[in-house]
Backbone as JSON Lines, residues from 0, in Angstrom:
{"i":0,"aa":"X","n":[0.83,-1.18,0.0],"ca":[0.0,0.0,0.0],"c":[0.88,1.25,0.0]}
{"i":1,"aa":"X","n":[1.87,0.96,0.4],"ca":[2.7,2.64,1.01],"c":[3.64,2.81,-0.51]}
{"i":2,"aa":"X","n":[3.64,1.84,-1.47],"ca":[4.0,1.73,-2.44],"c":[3.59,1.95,-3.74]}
{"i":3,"aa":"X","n":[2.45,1.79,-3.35],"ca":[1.34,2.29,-4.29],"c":[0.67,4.01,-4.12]}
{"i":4,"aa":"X","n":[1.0,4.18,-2.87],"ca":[0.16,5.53,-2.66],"c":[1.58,6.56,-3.22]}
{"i":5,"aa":"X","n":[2.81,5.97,-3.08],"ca":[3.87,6.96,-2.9],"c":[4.18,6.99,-4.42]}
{"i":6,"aa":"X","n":[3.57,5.93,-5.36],"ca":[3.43,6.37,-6.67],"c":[2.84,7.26,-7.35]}
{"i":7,"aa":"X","n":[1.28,7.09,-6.74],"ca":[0.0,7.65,-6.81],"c":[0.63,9.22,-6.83]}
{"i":8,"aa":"X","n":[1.23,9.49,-5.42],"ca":[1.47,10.89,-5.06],"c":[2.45,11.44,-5.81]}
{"i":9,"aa":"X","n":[3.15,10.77,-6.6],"ca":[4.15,11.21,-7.91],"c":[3.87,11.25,-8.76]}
{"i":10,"aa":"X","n":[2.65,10.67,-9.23],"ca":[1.94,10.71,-10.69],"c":[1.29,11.81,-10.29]}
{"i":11,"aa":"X","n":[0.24,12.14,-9.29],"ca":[-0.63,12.79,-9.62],"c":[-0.47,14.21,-8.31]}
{"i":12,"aa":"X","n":[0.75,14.88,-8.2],"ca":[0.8,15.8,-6.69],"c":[-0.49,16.28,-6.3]}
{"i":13,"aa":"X","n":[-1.19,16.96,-7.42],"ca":[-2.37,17.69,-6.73],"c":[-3.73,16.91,-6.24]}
{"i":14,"aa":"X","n":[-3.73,15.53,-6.71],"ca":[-4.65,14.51,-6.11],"c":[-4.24,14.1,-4.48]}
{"i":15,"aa":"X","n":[-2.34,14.02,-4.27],"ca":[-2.7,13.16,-3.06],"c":[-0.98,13.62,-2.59]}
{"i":16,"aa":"X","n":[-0.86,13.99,-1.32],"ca":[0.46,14.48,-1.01],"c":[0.7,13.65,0.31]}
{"i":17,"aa":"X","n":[1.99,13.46,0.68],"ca":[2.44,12.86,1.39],"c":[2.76,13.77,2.41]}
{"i":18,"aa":"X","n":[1.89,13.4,3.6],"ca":[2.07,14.85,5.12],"c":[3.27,14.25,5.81]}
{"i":19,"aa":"X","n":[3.76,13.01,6.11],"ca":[4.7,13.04,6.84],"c":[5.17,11.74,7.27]}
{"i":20,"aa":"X","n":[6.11,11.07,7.31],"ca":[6.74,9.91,7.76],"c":[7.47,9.78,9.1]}
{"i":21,"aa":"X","n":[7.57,8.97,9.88],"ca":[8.18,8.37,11.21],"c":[9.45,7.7,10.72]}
{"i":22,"aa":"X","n":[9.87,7.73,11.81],"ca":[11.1,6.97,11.53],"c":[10.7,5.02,12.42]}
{"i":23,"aa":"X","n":[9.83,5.08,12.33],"ca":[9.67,3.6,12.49],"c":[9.16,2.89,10.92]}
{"i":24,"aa":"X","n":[8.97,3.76,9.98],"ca":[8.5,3.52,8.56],"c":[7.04,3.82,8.15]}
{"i":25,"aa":"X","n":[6.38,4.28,9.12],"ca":[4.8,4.67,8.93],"c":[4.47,5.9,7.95]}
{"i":26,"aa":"X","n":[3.72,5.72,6.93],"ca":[3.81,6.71,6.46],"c":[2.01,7.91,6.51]}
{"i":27,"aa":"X","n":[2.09,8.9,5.97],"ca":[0.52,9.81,6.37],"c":[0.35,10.59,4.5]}
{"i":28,"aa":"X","n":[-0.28,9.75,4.28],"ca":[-1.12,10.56,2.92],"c":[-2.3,11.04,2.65]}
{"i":29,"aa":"X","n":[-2.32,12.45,2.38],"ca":[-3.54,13.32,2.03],"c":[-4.38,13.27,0.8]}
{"i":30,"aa":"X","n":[-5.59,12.84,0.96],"ca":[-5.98,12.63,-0.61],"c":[-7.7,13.02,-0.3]}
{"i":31,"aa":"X","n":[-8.25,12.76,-1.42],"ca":[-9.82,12.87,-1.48],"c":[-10.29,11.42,-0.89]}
{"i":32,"aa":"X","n":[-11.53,11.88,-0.53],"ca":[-11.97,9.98,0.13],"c":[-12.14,9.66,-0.89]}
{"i":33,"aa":"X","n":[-12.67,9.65,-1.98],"ca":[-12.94,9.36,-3.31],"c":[-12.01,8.78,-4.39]}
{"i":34,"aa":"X","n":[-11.03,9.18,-4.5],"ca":[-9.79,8.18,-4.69],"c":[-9.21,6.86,-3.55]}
{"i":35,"aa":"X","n":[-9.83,6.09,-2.7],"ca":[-9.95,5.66,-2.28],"c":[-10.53,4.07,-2.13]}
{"i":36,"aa":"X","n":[-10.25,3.07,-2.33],"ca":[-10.7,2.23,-2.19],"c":[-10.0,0.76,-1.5]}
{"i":37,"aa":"X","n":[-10.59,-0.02,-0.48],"ca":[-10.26,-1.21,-0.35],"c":[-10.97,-2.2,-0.42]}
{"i":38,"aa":"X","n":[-9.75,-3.34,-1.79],"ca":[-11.08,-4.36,-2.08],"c":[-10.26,-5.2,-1.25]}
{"i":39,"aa":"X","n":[-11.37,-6.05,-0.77],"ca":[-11.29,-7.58,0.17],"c":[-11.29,-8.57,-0.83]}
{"i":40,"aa":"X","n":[-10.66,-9.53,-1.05],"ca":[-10.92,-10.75,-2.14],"c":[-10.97,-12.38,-0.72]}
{"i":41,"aa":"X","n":[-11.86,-12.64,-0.95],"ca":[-11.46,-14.2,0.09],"c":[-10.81,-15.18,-0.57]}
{"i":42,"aa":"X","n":[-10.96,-15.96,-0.11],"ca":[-9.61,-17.37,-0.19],"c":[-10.39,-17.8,-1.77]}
{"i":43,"aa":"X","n":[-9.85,-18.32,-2.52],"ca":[-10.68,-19.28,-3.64],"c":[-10.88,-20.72,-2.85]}
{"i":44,"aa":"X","n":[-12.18,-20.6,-3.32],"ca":[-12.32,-22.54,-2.93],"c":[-11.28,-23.6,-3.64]}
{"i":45,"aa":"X","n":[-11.45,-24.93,-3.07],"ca":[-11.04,-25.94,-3.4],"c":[-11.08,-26.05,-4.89]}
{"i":46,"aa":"X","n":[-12.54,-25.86,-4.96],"ca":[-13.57,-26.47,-6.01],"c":[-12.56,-24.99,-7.75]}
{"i":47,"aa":"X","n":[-12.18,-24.05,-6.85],"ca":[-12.26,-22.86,-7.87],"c":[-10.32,-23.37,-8.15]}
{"i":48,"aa":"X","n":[-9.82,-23.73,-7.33],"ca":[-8.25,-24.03,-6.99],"c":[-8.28,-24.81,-8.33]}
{"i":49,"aa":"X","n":[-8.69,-25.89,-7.98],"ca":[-8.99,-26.92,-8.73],"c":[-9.18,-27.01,-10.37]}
{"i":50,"aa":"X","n":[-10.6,-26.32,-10.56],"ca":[-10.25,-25.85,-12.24],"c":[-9.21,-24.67,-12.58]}
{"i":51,"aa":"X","n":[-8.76,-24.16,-12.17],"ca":[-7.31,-23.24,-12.28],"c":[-6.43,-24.54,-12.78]}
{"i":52,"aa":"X","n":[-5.98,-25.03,-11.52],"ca":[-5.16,-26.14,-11.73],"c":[-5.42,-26.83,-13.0]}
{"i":53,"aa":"X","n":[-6.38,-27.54,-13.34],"ca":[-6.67,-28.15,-14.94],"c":[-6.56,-27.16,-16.21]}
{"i":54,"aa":"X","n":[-6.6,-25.9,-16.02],"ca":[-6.95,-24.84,-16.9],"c":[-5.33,-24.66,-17.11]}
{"i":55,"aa":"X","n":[-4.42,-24.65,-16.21],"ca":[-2.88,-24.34,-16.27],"c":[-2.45,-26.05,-17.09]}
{"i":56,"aa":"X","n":[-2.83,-26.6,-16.57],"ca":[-1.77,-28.27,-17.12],"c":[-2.82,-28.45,-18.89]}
{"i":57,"aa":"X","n":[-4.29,-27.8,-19.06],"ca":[-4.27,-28.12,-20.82],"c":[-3.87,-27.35,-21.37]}
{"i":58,"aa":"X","n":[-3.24,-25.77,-20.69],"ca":[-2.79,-24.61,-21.55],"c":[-1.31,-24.36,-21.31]}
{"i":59,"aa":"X","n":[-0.7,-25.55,-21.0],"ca":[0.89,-25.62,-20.84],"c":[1.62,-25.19,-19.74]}
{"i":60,"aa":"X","n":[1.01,-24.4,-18.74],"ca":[1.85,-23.51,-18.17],"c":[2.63,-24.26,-17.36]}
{"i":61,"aa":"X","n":[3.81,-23.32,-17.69],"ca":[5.0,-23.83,-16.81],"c":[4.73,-22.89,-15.72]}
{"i":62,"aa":"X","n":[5.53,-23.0,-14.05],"ca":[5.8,-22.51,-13.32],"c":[6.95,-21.7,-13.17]}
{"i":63,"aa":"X","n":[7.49,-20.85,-12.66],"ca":[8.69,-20.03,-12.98],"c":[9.82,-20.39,-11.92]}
{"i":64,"aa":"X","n":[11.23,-20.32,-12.72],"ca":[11.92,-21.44,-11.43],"c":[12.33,-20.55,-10.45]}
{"i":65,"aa":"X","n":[12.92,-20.69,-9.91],"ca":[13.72,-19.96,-8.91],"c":[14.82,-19.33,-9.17]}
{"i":66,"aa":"X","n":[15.0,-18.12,-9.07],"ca":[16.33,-17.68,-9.52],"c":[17.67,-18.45,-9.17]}
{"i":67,"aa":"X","n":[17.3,-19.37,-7.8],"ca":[18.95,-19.98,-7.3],"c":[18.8,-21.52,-8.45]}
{"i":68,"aa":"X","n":[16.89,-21.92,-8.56],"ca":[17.18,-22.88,-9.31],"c":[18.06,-22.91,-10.96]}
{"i":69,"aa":"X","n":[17.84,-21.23,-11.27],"ca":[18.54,-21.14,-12.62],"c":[20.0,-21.0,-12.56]}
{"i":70,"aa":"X","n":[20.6,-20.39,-11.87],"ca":[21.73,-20.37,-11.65],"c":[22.76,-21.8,-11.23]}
């Protein structure tokens, strides 16, 4: 989030400014409530896991290795 807003506030200064940071890493951004949003997503079911899983092994997909595995 603090990554996204501190973009936000570089793309756009007059939408959303950054009031002030701690030195424990907390940060305070000023914006409209209206630019604003948090979405919740829940867990996928079994059932939803599941056709993913079949949908990846008839459309090839590989998994991506590990950088120590490529090296």
């Amino acid at each position: 989030m603090k990554r996204r807003l501190a973009e936000f506030s570089r793309k756009y200064p007059l939408l959303c400014r950054l009031e002030r940071t701690t030195p424990e890493g907390s940060v305070t951004y000023v914006l409209d409530k209206s630019r604003l949003s948090i979405r919740l997503v829940p867990p996928y079911s079994e059932e939803r896991r599941a056709a993913a899983r079949a949908y990846a092994k008839e459309h090839g997909f590989q998994p991506v290795k590990a950088i120590q595995d490529i090296a």
